[in-house]
C-alpha positions in Angstrom: 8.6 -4.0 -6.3 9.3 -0.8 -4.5 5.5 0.6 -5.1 4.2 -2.8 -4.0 5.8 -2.0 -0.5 5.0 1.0 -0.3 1.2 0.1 -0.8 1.8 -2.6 1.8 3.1 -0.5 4.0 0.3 2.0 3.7 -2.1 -0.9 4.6 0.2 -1.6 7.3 0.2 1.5 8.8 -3.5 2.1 8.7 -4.3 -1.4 10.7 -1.7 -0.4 13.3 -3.4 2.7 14.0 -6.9 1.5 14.1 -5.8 -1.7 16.5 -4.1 1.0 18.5 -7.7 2.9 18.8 -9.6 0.3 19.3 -7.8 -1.0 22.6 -9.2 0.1 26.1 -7.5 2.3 28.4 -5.6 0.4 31.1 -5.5 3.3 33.6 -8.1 4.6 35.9 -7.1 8.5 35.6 -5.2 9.8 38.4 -6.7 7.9 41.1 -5.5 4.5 39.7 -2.1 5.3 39.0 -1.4 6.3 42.1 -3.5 3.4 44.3 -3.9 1.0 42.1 0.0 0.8 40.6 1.5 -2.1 42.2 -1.7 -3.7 41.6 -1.7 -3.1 37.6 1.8 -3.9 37.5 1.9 -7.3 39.5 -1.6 -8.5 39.3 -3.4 -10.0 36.7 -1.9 -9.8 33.5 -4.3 -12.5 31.5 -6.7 -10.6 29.2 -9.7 -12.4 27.8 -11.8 -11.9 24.2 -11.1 -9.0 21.8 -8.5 -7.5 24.4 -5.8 -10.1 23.6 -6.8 -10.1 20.6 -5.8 -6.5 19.5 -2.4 -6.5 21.9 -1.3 -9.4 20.0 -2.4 -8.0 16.3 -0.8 -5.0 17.4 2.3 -6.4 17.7 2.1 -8.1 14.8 1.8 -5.1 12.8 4.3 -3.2 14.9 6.7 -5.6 14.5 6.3 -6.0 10.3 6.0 -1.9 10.3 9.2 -2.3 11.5 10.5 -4.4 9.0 8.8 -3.0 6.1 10.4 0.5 7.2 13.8 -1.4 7.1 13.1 -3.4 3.5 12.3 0.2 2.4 15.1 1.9 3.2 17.6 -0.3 1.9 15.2 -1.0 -2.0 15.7 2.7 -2.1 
């Protein structure tokens, strides 16, 4: 039981990182945190294709990391 989870988590871990990767940059550099702020922060939030795709798989996987890290520690 405990080396299927750990395997899962493995697998887990590995999709989180490369959903993390794979997602653009939402900054410009310098330039756009400091003009375009209030603009990134309060305008258009609705992201279209791939890009919503990978925010929400990432937080799918973040959130069952999280659990699986919990399951762990309590099987051990």
């Amino acid at each position: 039981m405990r080396m299927a989870l750990i395997i899962l988590q493995y697998f887990v871990c590995i999709t989180l990182i490369v959903s993390v990767l794979l997602q653009p940059g939402k900054s410009a550099g310098l330039s756009g945190s400091i003009a375009g702020g209030a603009e990134q922060l309060f305008g258009k939030k609705a992201s279209k294709g791939y890009e919503a795709m990978f925010a929400k798989l990432t937080t799918v996987v973040a959130i069952l990391f999280m659990i699986l890290c919990v399951v762990l520690v309590v099987v051990k």
